[in-house]
C-alpha positions as CSV (number, residue, x, y, z in Angstrom):
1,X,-118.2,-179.9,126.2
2,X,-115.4,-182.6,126.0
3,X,-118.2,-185.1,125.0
4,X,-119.5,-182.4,121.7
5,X,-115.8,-181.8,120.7
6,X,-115.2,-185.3,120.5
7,X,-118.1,-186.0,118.2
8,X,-117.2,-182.5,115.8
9,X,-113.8,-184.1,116.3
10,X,-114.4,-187.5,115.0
11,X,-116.7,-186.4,112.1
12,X,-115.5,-186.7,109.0
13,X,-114.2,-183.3,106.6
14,X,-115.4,-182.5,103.5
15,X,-112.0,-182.7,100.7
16,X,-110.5,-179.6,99.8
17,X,-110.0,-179.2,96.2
18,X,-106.6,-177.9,95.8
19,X,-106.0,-175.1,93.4
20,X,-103.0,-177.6,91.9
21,X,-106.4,-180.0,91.4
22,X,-108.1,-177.7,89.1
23,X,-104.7,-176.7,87.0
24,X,-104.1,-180.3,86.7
25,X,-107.8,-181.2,84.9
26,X,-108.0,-177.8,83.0
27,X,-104.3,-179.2,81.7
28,X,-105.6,-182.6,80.7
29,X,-108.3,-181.0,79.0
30,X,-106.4,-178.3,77.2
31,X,-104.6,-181.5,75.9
32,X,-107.3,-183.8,75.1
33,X,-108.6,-181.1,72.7
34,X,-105.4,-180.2,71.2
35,X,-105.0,-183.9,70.3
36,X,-108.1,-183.7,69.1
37,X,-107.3,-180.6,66.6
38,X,-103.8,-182.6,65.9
39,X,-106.2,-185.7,64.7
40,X,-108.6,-183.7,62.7
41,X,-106.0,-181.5,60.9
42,X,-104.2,-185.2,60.0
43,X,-107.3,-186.1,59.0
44,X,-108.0,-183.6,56.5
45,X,-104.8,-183.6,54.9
46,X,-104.8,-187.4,54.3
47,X,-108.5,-187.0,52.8
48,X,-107.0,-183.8,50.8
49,X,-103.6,-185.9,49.5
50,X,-105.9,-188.9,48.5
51,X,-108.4,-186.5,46.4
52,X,-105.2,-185.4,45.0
53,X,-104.0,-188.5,43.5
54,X,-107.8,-188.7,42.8
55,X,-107.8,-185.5,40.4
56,X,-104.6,-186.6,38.9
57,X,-105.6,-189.7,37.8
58,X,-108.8,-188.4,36.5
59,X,-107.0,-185.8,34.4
60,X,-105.0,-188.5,32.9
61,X,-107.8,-190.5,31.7
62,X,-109.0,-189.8,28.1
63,X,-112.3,-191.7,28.9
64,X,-114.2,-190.2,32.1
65,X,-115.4,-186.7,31.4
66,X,-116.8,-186.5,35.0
67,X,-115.6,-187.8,38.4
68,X,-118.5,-188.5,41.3
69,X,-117.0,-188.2,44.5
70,X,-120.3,-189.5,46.2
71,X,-122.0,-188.1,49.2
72,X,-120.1,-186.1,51.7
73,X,-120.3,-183.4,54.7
74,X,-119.5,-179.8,53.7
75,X,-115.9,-179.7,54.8
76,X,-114.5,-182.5,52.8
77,X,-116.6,-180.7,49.7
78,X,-115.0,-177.7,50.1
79,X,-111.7,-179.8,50.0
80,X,-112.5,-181.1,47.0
81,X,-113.7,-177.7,45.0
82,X,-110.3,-176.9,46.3
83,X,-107.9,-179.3,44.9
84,X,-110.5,-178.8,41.4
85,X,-110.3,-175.0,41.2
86,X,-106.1,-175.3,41.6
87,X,-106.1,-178.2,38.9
88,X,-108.1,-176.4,36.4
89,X,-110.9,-177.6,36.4
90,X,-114.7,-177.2,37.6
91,X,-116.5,-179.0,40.4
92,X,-120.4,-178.3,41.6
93,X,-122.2,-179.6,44.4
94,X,-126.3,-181.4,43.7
95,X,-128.7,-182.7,46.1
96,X,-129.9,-181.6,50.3
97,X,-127.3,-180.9,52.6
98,X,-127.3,-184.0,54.8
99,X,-129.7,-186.1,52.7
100,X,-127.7,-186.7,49.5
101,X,-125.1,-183.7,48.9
102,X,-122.4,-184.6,46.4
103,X,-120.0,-183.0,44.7
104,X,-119.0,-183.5,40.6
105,X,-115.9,-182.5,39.0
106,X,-115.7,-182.3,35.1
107,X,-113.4,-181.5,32.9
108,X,-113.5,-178.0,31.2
109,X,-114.3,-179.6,28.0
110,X,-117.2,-181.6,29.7
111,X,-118.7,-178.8,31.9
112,X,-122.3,-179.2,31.5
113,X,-124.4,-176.4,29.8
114,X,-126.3,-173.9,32.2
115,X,-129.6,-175.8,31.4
116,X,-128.3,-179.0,32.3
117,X,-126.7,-177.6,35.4
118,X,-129.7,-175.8,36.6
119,X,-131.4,-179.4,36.2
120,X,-129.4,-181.3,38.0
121,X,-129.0,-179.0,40.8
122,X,-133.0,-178.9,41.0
123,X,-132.5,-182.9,41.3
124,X,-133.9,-183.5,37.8
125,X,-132.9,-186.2,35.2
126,X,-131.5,-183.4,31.9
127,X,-133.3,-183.9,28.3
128,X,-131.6,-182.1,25.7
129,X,-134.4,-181.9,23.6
130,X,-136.9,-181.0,26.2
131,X,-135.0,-178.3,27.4
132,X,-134.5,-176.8,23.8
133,X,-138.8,-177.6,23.4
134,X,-138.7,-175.2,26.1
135,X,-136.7,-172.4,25.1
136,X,-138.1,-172.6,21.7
137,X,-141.8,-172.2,23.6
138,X,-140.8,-169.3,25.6
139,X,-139.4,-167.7,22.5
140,X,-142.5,-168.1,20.7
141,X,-144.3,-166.6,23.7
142,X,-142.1,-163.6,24.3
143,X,-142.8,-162.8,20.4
144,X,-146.5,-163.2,20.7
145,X,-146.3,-160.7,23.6
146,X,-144.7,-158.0,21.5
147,X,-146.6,-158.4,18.8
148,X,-149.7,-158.0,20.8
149,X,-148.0,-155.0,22.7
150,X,-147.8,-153.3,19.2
151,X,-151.2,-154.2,17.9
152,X,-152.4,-152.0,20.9
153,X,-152.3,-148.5,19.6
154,X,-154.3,-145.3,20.3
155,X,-156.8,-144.0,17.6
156,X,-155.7,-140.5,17.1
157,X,-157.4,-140.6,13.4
158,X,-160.2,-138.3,12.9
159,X,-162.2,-140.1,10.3
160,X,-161.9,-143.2,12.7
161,X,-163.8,-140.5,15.3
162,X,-166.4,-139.2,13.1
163,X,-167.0,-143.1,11.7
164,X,-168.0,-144.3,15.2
165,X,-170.4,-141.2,16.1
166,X,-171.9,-140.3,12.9
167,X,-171.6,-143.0,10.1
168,X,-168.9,-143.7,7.8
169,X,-169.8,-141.7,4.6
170,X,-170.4,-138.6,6.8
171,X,-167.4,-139.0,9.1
172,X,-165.3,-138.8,6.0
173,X,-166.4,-135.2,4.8
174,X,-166.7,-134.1,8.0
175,X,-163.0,-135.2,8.6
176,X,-162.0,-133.9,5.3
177,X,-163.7,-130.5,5.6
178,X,-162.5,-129.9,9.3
179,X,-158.6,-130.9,8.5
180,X,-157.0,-128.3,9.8
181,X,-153.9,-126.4,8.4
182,X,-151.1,-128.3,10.5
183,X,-148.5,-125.9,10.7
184,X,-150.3,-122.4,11.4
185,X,-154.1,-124.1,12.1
186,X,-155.8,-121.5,10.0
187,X,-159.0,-122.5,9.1
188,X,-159.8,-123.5,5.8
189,X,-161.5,-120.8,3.4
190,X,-164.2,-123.7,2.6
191,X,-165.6,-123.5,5.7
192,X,-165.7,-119.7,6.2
193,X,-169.0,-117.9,5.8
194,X,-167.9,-115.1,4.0
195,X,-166.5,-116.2,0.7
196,X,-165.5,-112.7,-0.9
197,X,-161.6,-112.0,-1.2
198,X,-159.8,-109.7,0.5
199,X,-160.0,-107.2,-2.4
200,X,-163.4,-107.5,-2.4
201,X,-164.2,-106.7,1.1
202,X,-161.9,-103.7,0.9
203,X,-163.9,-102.5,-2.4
204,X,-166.9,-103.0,-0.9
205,X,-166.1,-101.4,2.2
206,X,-164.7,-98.3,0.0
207,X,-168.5,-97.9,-1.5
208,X,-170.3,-98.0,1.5
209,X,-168.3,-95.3,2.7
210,X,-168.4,-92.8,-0.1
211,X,-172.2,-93.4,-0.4
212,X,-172.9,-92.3,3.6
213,X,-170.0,-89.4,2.3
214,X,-172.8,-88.2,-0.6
215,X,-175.8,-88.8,1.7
């Protein structure tokens, strides 16, 4: 027994990790991260004070309409709309996000048209007279389809009905003689079999009966 107790004895312990330990590396990484935030912030606000003096000199010039701040990740371009949208003045974004994504600022008297915009955000090179070939072809197209839209109306006419069954000639007086009255629809006294007025009916009628009376 002596001889086992001195071996466990002489064996070395695994180290206890304090609790102190842990406080002390959660502290020092609670700190690393906060200097980390400190840098970043600093960072940013240098980048935003030199986009600043950017915008400011580019609003003095009389000669650059447009100011190209080059590619950039999505923070620093939201930065930049930023400082734009508190100077007056507008600022849009072209290209991939992480291939070539830049951001534009213009002046308000330079801000491209919607055509040209829509170009250059589809990555295409803008021609003024293209694009107005364009509109002036879809015009012309939207006109042709309205015109066609109206050429398509329903035959209601008659004649047209009696012309493609019977013959032209004898679609016509048939058309004619069945025209109907279009208020009342009485038929017409052409086409009645009996063509005697009513006075006449009623005279007639009269003489039949007194001559059954006398028989």
């Amino acid at each position: 027994m002596d001889l086992l107790g001195s071996i466990l004895g002489s064996m070395q312990k695994p180290p206890k990790t304090t609790t102190t330990e842990q406080q002390q590396r959660a502290k020092k990484e609670t700190e690393k991260m906060e200097k980390m935030r400190k840098q970043e912030k600093q960072e940013m606000m240098t980048f935003r004070k030199t986009i600043e003096d950017k915008i400011n000199k580019f609003m003095a010039s009389d000669s650059e309409p447009k100011l190209d701040f080059g590619l950039m990740d999505k923070m620093h371009r939201s930065i930049i709309h930023d400082v734009s949208d508190i100077a007056g003045l507008n600022a849009y974004s072209f290209g991939l996000e992480d291939v070539d994504r830049h951001t534009v600022v213009y002046k308000k008297e330079f801000t491209p048209s919607e055509d040209e915009l829509n170009a250059l955000k589809k990555g295409e090179e803008y021609d003024p007279k293209k694009a107005e070939l364009l509109k002036q072809m879809e015009l012309e197209e939207q006109n042709r389809k309205v015109v066609k839209d109206k050429d398509i109306v329903p035959n209601k006419d008659f004649r047209d009905k009696y012309e493609k069954l019977i013959g032209l000639d004898a679609g016509k007086s048939a058309a004619q003689v069945t025209t109907p009255n279009k208020q009342f629809g009485f038929v017409p006294s052409a086409n009645k079999r009996d063509q005697r007025s009513i006075e006449q009916i009623l005279a007639d009628n009269k003489k039949k009966k007194l001559k059954a009376e006398e028989n």
